[in-house]
C-alpha positions as CSV (number, residue, x, y, z in Angstrom):
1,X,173.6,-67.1,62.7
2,X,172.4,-68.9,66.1
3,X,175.3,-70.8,67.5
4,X,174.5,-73.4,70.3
5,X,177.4,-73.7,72.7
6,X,177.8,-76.8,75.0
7,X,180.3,-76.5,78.0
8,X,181.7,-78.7,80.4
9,X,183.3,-76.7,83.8
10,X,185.7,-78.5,85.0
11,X,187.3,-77.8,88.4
12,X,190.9,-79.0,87.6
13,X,194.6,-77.6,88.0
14,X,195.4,-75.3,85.2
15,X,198.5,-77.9,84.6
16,X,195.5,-80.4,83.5
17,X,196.2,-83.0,86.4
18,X,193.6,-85.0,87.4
19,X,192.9,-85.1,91.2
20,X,193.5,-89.1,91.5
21,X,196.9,-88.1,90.0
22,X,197.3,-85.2,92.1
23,X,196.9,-87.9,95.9
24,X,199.7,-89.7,94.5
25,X,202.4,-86.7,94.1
26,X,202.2,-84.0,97.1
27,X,202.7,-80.7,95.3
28,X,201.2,-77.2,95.8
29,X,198.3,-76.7,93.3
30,X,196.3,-73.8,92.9
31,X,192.9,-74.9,92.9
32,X,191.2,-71.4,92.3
33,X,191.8,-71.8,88.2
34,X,189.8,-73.6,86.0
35,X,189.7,-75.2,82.7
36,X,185.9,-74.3,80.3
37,X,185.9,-77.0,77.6
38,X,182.6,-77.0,74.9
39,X,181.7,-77.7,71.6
40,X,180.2,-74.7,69.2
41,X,177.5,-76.2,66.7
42,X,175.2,-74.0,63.9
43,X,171.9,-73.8,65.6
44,X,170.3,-74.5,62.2
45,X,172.4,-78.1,61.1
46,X,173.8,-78.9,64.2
47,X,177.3,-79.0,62.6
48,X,180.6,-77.9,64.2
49,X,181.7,-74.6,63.9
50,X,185.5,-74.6,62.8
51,X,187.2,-71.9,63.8
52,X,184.9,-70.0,66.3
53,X,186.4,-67.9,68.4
54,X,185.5,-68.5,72.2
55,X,186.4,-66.0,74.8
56,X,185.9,-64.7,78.2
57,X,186.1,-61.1,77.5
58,X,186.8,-60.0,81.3
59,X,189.7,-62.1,81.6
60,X,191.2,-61.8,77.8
61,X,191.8,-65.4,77.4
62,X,189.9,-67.2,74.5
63,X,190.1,-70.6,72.0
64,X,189.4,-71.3,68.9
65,X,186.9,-74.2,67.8
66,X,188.9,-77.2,66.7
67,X,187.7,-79.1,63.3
68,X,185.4,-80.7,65.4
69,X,183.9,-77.7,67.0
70,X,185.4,-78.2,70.3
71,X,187.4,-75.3,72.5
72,X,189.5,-75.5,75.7
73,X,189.8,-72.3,77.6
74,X,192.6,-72.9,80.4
75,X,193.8,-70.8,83.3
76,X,190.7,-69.2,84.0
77,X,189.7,-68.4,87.7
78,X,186.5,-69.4,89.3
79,X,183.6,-66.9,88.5
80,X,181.0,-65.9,87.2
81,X,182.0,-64.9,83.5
82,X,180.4,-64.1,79.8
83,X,181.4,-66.6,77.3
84,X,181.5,-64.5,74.3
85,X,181.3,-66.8,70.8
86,X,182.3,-65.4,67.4
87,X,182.9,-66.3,64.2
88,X,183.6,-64.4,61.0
89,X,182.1,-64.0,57.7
């Protein structure tokens, strides 16, 4: 099974505040983590995986695919990373 993994980096606070909220409340933030959002599909119908499991082995931190494919991987640092995608049976 091919599975075709679409991601979105996003450079935002682990606490999932966007920077226009964080001008308006001065607060320490640490900028270094990161969120990976994405969306697993079946490479051969374009459906969503549910279930996948979606992981960055080096840091142990994974997701699981929602029902409509779609992971959120918070709390990761900036780097350069393998996305490792899974799914059983």
């Amino acid at each position: 099974m091919v599975l075709i993994l679409f991601l979105l980096f996003l450079a935002v606070p682990a606490s999932g505040q966007t920077p226009d909220s964080l001008v308006a409340t001065p607060q320490i933030v640490d900028i270094t983590r990161v969120a990976v959002r994405g969306v697993v599909l079946d490479a051969a119908n374009e459906q969503p995986l549910i279930g996948a499991r979606v992981a960055i082995p080096e840091l142990k931190i994974g997701d699981v695919t929602n029902a409509k494919g779609e992971f959120e991987i918070t709390n990761a640092t900036r780097g350069i990373f393998t996305l490792r995608t899974t799914m059983g049976g």
